[in-house]
Gaussian input, Z-matrix of N, CA and C with variables (Angstrom, degrees):
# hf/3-21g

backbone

0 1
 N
 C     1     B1
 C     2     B2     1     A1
 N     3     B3     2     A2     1     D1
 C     4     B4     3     A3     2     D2
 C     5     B5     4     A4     3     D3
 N     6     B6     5     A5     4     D4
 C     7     B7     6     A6     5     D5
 C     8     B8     7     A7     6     D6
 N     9     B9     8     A8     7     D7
 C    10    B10     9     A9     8     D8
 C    11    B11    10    A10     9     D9
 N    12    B12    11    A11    10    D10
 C    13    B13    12    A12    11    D11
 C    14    B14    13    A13    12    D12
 N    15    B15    14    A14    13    D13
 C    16    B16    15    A15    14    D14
 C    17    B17    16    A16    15    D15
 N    18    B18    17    A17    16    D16
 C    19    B19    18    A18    17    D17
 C    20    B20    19    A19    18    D18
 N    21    B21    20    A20    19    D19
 C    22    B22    21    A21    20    D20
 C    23    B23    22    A22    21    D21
 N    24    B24    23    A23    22    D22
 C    25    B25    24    A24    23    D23
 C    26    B26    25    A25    24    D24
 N    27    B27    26    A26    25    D25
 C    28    B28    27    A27    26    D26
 C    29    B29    28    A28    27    D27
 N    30    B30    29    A29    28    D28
 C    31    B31    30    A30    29    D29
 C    32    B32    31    A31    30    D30
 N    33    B33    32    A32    31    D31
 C    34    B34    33    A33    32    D32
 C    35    B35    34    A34    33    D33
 N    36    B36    35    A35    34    D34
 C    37    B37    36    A36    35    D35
 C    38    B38    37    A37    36    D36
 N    39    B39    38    A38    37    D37
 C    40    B40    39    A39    38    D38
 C    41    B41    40    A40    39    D39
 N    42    B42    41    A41    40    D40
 C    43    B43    42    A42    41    D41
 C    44    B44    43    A43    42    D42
 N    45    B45    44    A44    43    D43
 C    46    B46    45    A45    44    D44
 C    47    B47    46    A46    45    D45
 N    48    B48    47    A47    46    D46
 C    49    B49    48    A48    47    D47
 C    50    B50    49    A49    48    D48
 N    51    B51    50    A50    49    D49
 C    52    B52    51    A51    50    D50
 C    53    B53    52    A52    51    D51
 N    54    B54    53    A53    52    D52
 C    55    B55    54    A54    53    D53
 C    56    B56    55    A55    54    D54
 N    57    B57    56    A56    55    D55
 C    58    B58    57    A57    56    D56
 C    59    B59    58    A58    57    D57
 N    60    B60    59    A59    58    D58
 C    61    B61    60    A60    59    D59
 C    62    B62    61    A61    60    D60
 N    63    B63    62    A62    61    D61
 C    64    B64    63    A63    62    D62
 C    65    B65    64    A64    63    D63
 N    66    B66    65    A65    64    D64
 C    67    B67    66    A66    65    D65
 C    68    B68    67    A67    66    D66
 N    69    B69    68    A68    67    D67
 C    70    B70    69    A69    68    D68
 C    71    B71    70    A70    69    D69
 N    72    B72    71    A71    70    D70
 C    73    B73    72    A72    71    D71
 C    74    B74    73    A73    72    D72
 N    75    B75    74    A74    73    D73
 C    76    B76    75    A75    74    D74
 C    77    B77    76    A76    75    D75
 N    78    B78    77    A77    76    D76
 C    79    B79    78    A78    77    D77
 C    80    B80    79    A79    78    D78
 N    81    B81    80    A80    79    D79
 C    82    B82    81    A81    80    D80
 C    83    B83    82    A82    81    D81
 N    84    B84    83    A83    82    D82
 C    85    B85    84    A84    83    D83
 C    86    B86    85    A85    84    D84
 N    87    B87    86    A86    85    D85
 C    88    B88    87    A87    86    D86
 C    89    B89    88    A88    87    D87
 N    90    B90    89    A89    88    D88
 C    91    B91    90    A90    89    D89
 C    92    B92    91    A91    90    D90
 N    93    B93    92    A92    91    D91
 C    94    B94    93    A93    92    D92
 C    95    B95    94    A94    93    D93
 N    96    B96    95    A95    94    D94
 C    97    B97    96    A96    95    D95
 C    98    B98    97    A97    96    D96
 N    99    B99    98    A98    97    D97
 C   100   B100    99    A99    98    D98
 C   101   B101   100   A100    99    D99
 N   102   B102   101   A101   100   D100
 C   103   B103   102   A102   101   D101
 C   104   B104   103   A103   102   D102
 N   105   B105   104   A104   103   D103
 C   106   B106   105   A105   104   D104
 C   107   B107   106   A106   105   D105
 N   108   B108   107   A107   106   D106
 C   109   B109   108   A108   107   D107
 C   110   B110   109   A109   108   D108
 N   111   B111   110   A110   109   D109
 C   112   B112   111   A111   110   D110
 C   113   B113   112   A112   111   D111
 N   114   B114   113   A113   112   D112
 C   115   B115   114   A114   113   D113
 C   116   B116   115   A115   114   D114
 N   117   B117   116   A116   115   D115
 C   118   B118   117   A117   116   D116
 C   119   B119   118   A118   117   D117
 N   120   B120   119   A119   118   D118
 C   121   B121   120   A120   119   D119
 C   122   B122   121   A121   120   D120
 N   123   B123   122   A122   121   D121
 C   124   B124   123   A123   122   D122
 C   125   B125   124   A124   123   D123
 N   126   B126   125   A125   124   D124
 C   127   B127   126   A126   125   D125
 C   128   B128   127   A127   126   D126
 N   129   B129   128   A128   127   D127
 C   130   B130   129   A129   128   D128
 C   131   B131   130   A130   129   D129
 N   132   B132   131   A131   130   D130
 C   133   B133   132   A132   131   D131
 C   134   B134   133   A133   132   D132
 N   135   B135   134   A134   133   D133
 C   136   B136   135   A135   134   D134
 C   137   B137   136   A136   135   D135
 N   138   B138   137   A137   136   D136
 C   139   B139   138   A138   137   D137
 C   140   B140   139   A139   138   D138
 N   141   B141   140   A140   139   D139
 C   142   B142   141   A141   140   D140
 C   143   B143   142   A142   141   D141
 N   144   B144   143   A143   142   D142
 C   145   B145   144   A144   143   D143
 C   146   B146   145   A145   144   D144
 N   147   B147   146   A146   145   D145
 C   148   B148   147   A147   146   D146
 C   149   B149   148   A148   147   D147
 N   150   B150   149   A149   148   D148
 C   151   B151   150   A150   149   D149
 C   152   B152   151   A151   150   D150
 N   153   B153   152   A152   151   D151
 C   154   B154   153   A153   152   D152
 C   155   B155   154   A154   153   D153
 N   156   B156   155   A155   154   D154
 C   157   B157   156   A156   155   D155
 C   158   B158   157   A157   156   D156
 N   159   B159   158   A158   157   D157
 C   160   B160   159   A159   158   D158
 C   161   B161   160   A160   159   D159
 N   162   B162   161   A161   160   D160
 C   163   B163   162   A162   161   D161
 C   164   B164   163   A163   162   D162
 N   165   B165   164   A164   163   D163
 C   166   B166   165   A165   164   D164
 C   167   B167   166   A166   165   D165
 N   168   B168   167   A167   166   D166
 C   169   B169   168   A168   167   D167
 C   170   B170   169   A169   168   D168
 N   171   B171   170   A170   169   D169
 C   172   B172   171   A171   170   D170
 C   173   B173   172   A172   171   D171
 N   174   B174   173   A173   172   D172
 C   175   B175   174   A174   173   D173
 C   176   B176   175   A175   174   D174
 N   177   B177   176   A176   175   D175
 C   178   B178   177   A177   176   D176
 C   179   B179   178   A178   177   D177
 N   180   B180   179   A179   178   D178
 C   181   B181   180   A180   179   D179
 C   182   B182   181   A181   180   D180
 N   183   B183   182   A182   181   D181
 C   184   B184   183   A183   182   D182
 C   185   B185   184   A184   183   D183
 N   186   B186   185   A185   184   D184
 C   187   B187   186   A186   185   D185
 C   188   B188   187   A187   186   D186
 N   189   B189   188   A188   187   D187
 C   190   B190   189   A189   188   D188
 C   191   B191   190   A190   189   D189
 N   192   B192   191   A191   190   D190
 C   193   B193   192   A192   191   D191
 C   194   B194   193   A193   192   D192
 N   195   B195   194   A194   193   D193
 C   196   B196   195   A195   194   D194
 C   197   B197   196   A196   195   D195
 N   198   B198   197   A197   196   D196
 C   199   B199   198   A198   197   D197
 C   200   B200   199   A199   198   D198

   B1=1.4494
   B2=1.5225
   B3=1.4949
   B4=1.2591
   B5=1.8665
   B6=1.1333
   B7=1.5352
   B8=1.6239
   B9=1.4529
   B10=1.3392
   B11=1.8954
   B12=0.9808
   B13=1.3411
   B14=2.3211
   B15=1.0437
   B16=1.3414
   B17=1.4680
   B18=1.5426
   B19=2.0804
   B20=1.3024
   B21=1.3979
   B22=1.2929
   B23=1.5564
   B24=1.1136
   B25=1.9730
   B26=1.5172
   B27=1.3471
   B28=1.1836
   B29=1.7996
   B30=1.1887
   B31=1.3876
   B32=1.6186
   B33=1.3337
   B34=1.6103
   B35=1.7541
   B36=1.5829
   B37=1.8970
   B38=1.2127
   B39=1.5498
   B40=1.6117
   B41=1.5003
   B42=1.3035
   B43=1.5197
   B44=1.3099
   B45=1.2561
   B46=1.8295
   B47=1.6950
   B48=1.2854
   B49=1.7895
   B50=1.3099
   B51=1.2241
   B52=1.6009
   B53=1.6120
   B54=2.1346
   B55=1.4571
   B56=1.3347
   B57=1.2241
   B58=1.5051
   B59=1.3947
   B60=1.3254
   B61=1.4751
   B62=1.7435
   B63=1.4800
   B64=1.0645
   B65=1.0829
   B66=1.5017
   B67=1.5654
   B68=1.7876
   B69=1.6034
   B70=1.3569
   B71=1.6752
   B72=1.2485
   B73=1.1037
   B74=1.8764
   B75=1.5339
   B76=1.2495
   B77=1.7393
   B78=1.6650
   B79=1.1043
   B80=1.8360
   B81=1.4388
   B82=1.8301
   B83=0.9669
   B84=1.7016
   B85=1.6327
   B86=1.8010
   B87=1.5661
   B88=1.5102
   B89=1.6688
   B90=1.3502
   B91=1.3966
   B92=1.1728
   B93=1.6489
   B94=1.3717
   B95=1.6392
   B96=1.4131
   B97=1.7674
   B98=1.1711
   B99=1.4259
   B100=2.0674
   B101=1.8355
   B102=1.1351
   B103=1.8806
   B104=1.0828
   B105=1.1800
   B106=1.3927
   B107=1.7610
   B108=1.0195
   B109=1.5070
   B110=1.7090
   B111=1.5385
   B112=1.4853
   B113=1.7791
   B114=1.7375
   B115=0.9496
   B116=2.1927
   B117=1.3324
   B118=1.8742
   B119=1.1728
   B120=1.8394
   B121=1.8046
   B122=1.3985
   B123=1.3665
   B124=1.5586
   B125=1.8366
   B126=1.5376
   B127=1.2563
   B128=1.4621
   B129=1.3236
   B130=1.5646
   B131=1.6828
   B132=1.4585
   B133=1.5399
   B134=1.6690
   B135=1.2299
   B136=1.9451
   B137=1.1925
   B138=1.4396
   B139=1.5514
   B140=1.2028
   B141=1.3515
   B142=1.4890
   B143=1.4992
   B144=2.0454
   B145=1.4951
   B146=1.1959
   B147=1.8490
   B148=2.0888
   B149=1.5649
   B150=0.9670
   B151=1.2697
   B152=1.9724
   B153=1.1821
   B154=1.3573
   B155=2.0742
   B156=1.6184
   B157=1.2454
   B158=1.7554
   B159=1.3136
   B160=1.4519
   B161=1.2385
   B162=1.7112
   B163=1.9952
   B164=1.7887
   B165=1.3349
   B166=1.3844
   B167=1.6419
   B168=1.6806
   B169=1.4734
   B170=1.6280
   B171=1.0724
   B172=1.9593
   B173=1.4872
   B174=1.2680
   B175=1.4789
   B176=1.7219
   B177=1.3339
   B178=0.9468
   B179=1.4320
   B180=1.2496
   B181=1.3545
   B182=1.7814
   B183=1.5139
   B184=1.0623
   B185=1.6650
   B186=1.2954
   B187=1.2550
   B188=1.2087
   B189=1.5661
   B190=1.2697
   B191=1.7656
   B192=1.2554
   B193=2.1193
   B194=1.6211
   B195=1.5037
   B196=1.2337
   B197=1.6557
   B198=1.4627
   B199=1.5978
   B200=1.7087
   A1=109.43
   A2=117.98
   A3=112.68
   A4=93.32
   A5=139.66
   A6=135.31
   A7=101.56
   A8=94.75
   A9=99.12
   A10=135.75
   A11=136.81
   A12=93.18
   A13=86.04
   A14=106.61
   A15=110.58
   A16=131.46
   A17=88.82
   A18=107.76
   A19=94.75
   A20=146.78
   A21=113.16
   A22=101.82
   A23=109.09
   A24=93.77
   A25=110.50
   A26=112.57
   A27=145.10
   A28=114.72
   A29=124.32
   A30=158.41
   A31=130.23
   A32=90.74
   A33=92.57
   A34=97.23
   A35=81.42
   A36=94.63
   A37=107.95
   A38=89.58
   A39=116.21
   A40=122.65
   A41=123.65
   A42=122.23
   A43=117.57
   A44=142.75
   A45=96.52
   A46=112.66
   A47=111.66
   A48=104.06
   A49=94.66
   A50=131.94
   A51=105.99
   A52=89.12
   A53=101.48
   A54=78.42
   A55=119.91
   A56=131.12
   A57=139.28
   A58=128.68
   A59=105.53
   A60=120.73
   A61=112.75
   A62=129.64
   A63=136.99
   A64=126.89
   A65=113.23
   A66=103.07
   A67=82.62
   A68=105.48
   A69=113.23
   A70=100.20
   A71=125.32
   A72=143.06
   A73=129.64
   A74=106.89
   A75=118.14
   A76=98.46
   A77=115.19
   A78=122.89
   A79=99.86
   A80=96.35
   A81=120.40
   A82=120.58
   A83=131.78
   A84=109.19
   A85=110.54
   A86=102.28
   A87=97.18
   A88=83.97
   A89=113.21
   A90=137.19
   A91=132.12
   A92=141.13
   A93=114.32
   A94=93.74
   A95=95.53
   A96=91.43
   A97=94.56
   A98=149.19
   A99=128.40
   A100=83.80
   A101=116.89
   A102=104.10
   A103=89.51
   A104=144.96
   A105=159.69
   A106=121.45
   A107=135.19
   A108=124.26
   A109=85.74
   A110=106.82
   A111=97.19
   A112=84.45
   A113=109.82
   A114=93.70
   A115=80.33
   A116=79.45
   A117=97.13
   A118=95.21
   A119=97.37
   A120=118.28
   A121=93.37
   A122=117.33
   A123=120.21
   A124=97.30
   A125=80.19
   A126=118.85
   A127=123.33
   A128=143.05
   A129=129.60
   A130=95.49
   A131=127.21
   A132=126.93
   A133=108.61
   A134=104.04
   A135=98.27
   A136=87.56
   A137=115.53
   A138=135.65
   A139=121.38
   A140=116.32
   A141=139.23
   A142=109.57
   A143=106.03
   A144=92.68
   A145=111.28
   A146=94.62
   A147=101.26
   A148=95.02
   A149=138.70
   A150=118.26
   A151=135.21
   A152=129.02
   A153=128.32
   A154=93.19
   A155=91.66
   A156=114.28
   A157=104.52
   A158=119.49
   A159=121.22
   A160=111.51
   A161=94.68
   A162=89.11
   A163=81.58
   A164=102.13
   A165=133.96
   A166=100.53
   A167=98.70
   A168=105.16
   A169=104.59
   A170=125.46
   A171=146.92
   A172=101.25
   A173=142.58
   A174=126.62
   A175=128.32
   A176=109.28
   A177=118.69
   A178=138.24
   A179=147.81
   A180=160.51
   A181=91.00
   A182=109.62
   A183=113.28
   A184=102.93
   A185=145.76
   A186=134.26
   A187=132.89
   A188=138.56
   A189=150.91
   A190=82.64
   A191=106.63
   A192=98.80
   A193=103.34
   A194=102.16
   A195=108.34
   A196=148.24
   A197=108.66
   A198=139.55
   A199=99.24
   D1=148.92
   D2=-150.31
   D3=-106.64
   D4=177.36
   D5=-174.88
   D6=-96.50
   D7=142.87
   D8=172.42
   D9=-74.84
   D10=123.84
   D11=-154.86
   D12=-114.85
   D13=129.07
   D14=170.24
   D15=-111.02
   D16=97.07
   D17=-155.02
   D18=-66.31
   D19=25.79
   D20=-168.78
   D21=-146.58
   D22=165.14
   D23=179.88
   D24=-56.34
   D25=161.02
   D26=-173.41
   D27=-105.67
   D28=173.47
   D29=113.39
   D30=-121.24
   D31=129.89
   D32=-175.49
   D33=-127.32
   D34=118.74
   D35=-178.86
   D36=-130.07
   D37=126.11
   D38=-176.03
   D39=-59.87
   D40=89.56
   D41=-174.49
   D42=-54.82
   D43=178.92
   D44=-34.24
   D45=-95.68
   D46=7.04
   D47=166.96
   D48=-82.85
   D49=-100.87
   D50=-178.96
   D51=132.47
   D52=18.19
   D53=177.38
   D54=-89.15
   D55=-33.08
   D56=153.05
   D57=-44.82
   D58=107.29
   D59=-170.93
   D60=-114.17
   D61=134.48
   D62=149.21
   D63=-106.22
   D64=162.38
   D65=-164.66
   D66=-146.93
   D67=145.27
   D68=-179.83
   D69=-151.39
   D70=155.96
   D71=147.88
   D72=-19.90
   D73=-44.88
   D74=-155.50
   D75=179.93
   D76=149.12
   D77=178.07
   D78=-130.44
   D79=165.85
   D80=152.90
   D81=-115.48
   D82=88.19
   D83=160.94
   D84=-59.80
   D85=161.32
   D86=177.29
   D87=-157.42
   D88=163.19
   D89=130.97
   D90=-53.66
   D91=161.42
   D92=146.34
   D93=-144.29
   D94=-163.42
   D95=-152.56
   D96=-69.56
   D97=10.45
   D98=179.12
   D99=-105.53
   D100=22.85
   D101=-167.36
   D102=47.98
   D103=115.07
   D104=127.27
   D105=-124.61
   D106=134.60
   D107=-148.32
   D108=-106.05
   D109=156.25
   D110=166.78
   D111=-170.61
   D112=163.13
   D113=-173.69
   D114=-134.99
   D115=169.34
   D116=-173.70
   D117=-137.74
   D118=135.85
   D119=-170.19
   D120=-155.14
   D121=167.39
   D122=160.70
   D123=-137.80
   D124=117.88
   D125=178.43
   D126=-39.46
   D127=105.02
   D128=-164.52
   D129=-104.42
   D130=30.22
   D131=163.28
   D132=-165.97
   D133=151.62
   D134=173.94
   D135=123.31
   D136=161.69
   D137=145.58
   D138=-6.90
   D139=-52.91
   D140=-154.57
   D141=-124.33
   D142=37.34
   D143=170.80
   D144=-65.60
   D145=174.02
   D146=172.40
   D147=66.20
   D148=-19.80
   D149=175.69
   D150=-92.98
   D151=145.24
   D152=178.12
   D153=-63.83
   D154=134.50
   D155=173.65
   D156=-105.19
   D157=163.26
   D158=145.26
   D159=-165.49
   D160=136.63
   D161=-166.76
   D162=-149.00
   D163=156.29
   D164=174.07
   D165=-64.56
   D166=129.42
   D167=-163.63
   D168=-81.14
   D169=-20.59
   D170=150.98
   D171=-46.08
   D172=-28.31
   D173=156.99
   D174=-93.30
   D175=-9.42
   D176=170.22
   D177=-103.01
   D178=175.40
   D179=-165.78
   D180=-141.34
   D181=133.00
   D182=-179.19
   D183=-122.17
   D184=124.94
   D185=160.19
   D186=-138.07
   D187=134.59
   D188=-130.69
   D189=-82.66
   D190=140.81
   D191=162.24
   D192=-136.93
   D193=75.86
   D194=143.94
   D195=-3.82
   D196=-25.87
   D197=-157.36
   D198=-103.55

C-alpha cells in the first residue's frame, strides 16, 4: 500500500475526549511492517511545536480545516 499524502491543513484529535488538538500544515498516512497505520505531521502548536509527530491513526481523529 502506497502512503497517503494529505497536502492540506490538518486537525489531529486525540480520541476519544478529543480535548487535545494539533494543527499542522500537511500529513503522511503510512503503514509499517506489523500493518499498523500511523500518520506523520509536524505540529504548528503543543509542547512539541516545529516538531515531526507520529501517532497511531486508531487514537486519533483526523480532519481536513479548510479555514
Amino acid at each position: 500500500m502506497d502512503n497517503i499524502i494529505l497536502d492540506y491543513k490538518i486537525l489531529v484529535l486525540f480520541a476519544p475526549g478529543m480535548e487535545t488538538v494539533l494543527y499542522a500544515k500537511s500529513g503522511e498516512v503510512f503503514m509499517d511492517e506489523h500493518n499498523i497505520q500511523w500518520i506523520k505531521f509536524v505540529a504548528n502548536n503543543g509542547l512539541a511545536a516545529g516538531k515531526e509527530h507520529m501517532v497511531r491513526t486508531d487514537e486519533v481523529i483526523i480532519v481536513r480545516d479548510d479555514n
